[in-house]
C-alpha positions in Angstrom: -49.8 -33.9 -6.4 -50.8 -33.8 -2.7 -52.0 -29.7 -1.8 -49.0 -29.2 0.9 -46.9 -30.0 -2.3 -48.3 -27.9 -4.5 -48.5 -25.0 -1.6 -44.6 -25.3 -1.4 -44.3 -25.2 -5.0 -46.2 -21.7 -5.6 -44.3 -20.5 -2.4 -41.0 -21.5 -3.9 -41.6 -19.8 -7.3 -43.2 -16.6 -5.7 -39.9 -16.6 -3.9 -37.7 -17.1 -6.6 -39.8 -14.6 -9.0 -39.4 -11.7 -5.8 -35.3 -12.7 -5.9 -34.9 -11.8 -9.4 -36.9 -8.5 -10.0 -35.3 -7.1 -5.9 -32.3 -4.7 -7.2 -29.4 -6.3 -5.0 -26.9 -3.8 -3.4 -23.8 -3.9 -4.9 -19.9 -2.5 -3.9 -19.3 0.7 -5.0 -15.4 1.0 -3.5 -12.5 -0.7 -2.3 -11.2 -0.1 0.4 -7.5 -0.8 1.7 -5.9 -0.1 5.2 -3.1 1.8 4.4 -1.4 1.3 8.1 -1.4 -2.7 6.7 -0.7 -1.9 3.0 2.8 -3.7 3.1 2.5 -6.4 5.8 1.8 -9.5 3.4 4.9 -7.8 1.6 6.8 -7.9 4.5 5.9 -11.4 5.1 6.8 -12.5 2.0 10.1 -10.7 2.3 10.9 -12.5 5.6 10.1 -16.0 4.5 12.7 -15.0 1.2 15.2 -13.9 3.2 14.7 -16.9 5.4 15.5 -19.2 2.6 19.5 -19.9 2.6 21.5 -19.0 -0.5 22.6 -21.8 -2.9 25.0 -24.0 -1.8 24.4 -23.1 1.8 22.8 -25.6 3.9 19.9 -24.2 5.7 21.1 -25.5 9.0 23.6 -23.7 8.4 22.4 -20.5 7.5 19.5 -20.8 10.4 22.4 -20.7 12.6 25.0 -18.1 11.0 22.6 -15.9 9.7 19.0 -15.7 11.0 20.1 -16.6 14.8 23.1 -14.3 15.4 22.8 -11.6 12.7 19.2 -11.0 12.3 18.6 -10.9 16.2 15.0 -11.4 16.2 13.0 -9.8 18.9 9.2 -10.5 19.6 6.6 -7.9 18.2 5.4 -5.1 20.8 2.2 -5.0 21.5 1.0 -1.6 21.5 -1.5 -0.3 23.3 -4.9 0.5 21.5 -5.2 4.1 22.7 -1.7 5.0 21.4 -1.6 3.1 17.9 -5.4 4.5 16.9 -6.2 8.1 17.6 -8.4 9.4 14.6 -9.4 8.1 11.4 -7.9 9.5 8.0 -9.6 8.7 4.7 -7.9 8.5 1.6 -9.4 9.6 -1.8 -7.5 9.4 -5.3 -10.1 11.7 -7.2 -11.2 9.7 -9.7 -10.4 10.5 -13.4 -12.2 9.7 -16.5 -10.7 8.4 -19.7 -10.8 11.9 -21.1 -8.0 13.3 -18.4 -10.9 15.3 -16.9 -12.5 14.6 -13.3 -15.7 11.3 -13.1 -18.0 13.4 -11.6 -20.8 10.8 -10.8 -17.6 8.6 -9.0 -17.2 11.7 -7.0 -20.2 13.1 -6.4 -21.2 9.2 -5.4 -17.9 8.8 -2.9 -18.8 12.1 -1.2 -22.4 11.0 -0.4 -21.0 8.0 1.1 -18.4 9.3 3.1 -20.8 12.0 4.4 -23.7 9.1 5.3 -21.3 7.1 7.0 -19.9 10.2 9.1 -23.0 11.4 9.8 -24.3 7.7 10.7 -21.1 7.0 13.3 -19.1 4.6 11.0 -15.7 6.1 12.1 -16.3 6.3 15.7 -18.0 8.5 18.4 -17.1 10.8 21.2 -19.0 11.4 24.5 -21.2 14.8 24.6 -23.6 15.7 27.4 -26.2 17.4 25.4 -26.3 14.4 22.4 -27.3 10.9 24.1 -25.7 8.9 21.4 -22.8 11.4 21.5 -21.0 12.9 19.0 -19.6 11.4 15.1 -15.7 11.4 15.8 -13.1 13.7 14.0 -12.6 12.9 10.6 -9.9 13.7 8.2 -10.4 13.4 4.6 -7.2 13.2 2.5 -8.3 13.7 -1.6 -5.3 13.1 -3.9 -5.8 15.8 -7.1 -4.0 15.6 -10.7 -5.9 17.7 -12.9 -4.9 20.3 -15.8 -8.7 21.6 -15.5 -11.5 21.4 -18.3 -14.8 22.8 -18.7 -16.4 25.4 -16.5 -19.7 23.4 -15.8 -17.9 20.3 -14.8 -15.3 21.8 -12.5 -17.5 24.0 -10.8 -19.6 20.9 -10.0 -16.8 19.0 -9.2 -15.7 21.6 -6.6 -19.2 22.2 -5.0 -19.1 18.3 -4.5 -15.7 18.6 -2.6 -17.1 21.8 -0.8 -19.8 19.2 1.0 -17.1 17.4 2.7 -15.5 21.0 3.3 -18.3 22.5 4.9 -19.6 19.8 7.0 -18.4 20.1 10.8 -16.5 17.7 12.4 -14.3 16.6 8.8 -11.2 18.1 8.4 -10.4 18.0 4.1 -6.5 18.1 3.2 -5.9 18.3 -0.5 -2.7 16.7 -1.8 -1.1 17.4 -5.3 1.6 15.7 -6.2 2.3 17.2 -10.0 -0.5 19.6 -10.5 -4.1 20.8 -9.8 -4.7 23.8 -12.1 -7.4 26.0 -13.7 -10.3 23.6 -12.8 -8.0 21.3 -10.7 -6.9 24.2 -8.6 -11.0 25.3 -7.9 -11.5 21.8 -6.8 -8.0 22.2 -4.6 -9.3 25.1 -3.2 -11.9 23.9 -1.2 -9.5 22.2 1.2 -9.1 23.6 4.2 -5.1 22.1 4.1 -3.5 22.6 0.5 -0.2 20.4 0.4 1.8 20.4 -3.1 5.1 19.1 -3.8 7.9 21.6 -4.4 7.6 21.3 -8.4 4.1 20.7 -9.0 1.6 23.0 -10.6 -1.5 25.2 -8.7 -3.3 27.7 -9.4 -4.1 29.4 -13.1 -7.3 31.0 -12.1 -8.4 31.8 -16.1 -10.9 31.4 -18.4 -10.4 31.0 -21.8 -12.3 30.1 -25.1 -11.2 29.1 -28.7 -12.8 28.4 -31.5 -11.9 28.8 -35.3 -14.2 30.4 -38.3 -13.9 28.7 -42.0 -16.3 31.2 -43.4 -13.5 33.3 -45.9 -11.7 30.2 -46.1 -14.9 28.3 -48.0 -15.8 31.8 -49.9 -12.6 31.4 -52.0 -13.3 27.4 -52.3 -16.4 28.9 -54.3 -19.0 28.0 -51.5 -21.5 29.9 -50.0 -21.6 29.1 -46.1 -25.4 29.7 -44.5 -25.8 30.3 -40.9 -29.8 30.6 -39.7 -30.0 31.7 -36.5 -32.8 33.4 -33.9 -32.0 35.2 -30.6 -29.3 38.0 -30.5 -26.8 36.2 -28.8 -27.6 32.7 -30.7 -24.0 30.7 -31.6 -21.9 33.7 -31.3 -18.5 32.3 -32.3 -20.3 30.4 -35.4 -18.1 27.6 -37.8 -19.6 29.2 -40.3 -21.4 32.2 -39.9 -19.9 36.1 -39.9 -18.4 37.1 -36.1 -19.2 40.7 -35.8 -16.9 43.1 -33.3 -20.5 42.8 -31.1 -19.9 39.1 -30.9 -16.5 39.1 -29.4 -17.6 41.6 -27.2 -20.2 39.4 -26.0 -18.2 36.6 -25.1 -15.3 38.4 -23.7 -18.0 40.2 -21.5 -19.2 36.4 -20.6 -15.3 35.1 -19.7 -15.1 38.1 -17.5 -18.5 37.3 -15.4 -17.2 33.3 -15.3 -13.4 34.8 -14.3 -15.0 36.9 -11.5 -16.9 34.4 -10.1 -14.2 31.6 -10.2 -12.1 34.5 -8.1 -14.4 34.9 -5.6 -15.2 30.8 -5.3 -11.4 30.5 -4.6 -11.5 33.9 -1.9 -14.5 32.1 0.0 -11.9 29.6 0.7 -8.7 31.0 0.6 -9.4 34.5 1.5 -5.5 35.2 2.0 -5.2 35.1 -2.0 -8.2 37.8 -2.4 -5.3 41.0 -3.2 -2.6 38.6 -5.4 -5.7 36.8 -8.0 -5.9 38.9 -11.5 
């Protein structure tokens, strides 16, 4: 083998070995232009209607129907400045098999949204002081259905919606169609427009916690249930163990700390509702 040949060989497999250990990008979203959602529709709709009925010539119906009853006209054009004035995003918060919120889908779309406002994706705007000007206006639409779940993942959830809140120049509009309560409504709340259907479900600012104790119930069975613990506050509400009046206490004293600050998370944002929460 002559030496340019075997210089192109070790080039090619050096080349071929750095292709398959590189991480390629992949697509996280899809993405659909809701002003176009139902023009193929409506093309395929034309050319059906179009077609003549059985047993009628198409001659005929080109001429009865489509040429004196349809009265065509040509499409107007539009100018650009009047058909696109801002840009509004569209989110179906994602949900998990479970019925409760995907945080890393979230967590991941808000990132991306936020790079891509920050980086001009949606437009810019003039501005004397900034040379490259200004990111445009941006509304963020996020479409909630959520009965709530558990206190750690709700309260992330909602801090993940409070980036997009919090950052200037994005307007967030929460929509609820049937409900958005307990942890649904926290993540709702950030929003700086709440729109809900006239029947649908917000709001149940609670916490609550249950649990079930087998301990008497295995005592008459004949067996002896053993619960090892260390720390004073170690597996309160045990399966097994004895619940003591200082136990309960504990944990009611722990729903009330979580209930308070769940209130005042909502308040930030909705300060309106500060004198009607209990």
């Amino acid at each position: 083998i002559r030496i340019g040949t075997r210089i192109w060989m070790i080039l090619w497999i050096k080349t071929w070995a750095s292709e398959h250990e590189t991480i390629k990008p992949v697509q996280h979203f899809v993405w659909e232009r809701l002003n176009d959602r139902y023009t193929e529709d409506a093309h395929i709709l034309n050319k059906v209607l179009e077609e003549p009925p059985h047993g009628i010539r198409k001659f005929r119906w080109r001429r009865e129907h489509n040429w004196r009853v349809v009265q065509r006209s040509k499409s107007i054009q539009l100018p650009l400045e009047e058909t696109f004035t801002r840009t509004v995003v569209v989110v179906q918060v994602p949900i998990d098999g479970s019925g409760k919120v995907n945080l890393p889908y979230l967590s991941d779309i808000v990132s991306f949204l936020l790079q891509q406002y920050r980086g001009r994706a949606f437009g810019t705007i003039k501005d004397k002081i900034e040379k490259d000007g200004l990111p445009m206006p941006l509304e963020v639409v996020l479409l909630i259905k959520s009965g709530g779940g558990s206190v750690s993942q709700y309260g992330l959830a909602a801090a993940q919606v409070q980036r997009l809140a919090t950052e200037e120049g994005i307007k967030l509009t929460v929509s609820v169609d049937q409900a958005a309560a307990s942890g649904g409504y926290m993540v709702a709340s950030q929003a700086h427009n709440l729109i809900a259907a006239p029947f649908a479900t917000l709001g149940s600012v609670g916490v609550m916690l249950e649990s079930f104790n087998v301990r008497d119930a295995l005592k008459n069975l004949g067996v002896a249930p053993i619960s090892l613990k260390a720390g004073k506050h170690k597996n309160t509400l045990s399966l097994f163990g004895p619940i003591t009046a200082a136990d309960e206490k504990h944990e009611v004293d722990r729903l009330r700390k979580v209930h308070d600050s769940f209130r005042e998370f909502v308040v930030e944002s909705r300060p309106t509702l500060a004198d009607s929460m209990n």
